[in-house]
C-alpha positions as CSV (number, residue, x, y, z in Angstrom):
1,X,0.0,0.0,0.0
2,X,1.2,3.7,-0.6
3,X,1.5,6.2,1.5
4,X,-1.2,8.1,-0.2
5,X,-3.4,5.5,-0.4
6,X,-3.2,4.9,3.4
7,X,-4.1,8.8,4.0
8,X,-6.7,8.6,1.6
9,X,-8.4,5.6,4.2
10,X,-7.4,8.0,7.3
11,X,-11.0,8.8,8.2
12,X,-12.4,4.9,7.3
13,X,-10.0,3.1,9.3
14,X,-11.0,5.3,12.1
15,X,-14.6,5.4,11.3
16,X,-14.4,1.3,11.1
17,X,-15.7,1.6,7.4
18,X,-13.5,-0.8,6.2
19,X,-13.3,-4.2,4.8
20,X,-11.3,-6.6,7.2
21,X,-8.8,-7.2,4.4
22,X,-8.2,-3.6,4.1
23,X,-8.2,-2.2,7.6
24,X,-5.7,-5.5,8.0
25,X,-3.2,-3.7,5.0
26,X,-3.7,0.0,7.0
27,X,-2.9,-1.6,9.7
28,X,0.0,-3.4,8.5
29,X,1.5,-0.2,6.6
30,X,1.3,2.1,9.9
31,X,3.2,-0.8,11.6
32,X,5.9,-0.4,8.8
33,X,6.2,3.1,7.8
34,X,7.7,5.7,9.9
35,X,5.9,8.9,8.1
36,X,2.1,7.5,8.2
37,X,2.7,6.2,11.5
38,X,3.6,9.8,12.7
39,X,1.1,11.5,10.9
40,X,-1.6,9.4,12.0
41,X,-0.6,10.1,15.4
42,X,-0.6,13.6,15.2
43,X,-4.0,13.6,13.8
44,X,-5.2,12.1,16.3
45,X,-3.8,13.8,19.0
46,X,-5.6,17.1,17.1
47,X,-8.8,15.3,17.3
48,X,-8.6,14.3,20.8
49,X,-7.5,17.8,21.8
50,X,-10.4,19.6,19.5
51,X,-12.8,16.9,21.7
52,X,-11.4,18.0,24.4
53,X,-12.5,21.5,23.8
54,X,-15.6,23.4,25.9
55,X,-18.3,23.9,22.9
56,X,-20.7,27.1,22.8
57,X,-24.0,28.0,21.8
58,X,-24.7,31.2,19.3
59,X,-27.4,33.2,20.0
60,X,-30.8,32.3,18.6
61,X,-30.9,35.6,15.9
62,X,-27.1,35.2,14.9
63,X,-27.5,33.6,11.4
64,X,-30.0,35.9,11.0
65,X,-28.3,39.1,11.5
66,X,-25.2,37.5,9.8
67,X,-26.8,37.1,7.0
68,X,-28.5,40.8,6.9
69,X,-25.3,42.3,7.7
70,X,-23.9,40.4,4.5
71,X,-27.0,41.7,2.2
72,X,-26.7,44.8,3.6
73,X,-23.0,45.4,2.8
74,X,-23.3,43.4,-0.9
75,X,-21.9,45.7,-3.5
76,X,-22.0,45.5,-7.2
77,X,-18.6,43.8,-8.0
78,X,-17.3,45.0,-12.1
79,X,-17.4,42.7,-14.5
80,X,-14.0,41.0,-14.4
81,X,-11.2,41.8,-16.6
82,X,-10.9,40.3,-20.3
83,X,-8.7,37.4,-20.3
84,X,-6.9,39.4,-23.6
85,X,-6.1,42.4,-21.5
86,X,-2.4,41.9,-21.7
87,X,-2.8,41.8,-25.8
88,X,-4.1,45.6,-26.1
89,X,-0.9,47.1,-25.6
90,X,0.8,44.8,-27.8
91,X,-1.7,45.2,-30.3
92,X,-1.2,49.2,-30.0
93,X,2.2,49.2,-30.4
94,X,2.6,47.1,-33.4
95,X,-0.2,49.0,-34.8
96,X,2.4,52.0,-34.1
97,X,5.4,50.7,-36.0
98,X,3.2,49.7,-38.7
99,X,2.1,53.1,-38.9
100,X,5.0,54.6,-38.6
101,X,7.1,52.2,-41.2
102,X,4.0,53.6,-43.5
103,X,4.7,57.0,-43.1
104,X,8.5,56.5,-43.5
105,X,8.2,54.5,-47.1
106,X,5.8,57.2,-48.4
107,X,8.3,60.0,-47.4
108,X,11.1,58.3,-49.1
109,X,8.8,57.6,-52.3
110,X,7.7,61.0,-52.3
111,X,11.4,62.9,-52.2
112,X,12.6,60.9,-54.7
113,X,9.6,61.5,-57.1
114,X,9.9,65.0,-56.9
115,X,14.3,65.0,-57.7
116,X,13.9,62.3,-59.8
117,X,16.1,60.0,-57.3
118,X,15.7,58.3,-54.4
119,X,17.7,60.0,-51.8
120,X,20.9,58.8,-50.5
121,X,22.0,59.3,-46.8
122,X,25.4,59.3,-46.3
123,X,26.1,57.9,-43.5
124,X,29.8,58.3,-43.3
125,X,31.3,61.5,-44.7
126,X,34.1,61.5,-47.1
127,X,37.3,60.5,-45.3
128,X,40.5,62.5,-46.3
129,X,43.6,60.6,-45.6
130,X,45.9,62.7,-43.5
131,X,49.2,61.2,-42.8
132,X,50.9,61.5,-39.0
133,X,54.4,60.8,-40.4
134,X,57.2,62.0,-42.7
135,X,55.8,62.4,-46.2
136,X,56.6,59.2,-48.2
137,X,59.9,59.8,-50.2
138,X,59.8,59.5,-54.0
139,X,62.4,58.8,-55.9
140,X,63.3,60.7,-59.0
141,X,64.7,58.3,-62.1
């Protein structure tokens, strides 16, 4: 039997629910392991204890005014949130940089049908070559 299994049967075995076969093989794996043994000890000991325990009486009108101080304080809860909350701003901002790539590709169309060319950003400027040493000899034949 598995631990599990004997938990599961905690409140039959107690209750005398079970077969004779069965509370036999509870029996036997409480004997032999260390963790239900323990555990079924220590619920017990809680039940014994809760037992043990002076009990009370509630008034006679107490479910009654219970229950009319829950109506009475009952609000109107909103409607919970969509499950696709989390895709709006996604949604948004691709909806930006399509938008955007838009406005971009009809600029560049637009300059270069009025110049006749498509323009051409120079990214890096014409280098000039500017030597930190003695000018290069050349030899005259």
């Amino acid at each position: 039997m598995t631990c599990n299994k004997c938990m599961s049967l905690y409140t039959a075995y107690k209750d005398g629910e079970l077969s004779a076969k069965r509370r036999s093989e509870v029996k036997e794996h409480i004997r032999m392991c260390e963790a239900c043994r323990s555990t079924y000890s220590t619920i017990d000991q809680i039940l014994d204890t809760s037992a043990s325990l002076p009990s009370f009486e509630a008034a006679e009108d107490f479910v009654g005014r219970l229950l009319s101080k829950i109506r009475s304080s009952e609000q109107v809860l909103p409607a919970p949130a969509s499950r696709l909350r989390w895709l709006v701003p996604r949604l948004a901002y691709g909806a930006l940089v399509i938008v955007l790539a838009a406005v971009i590709t009809f600029g560049v169309f637009y300059v270069s049908g009025r110049r006749g060319t498509a323009p051409v950003v120079e990214l890096i400027p014409k280098a000039r070559v500017y030597s930190l040493g003695p000018e290069p000899r050349t030899s005259e034949i």
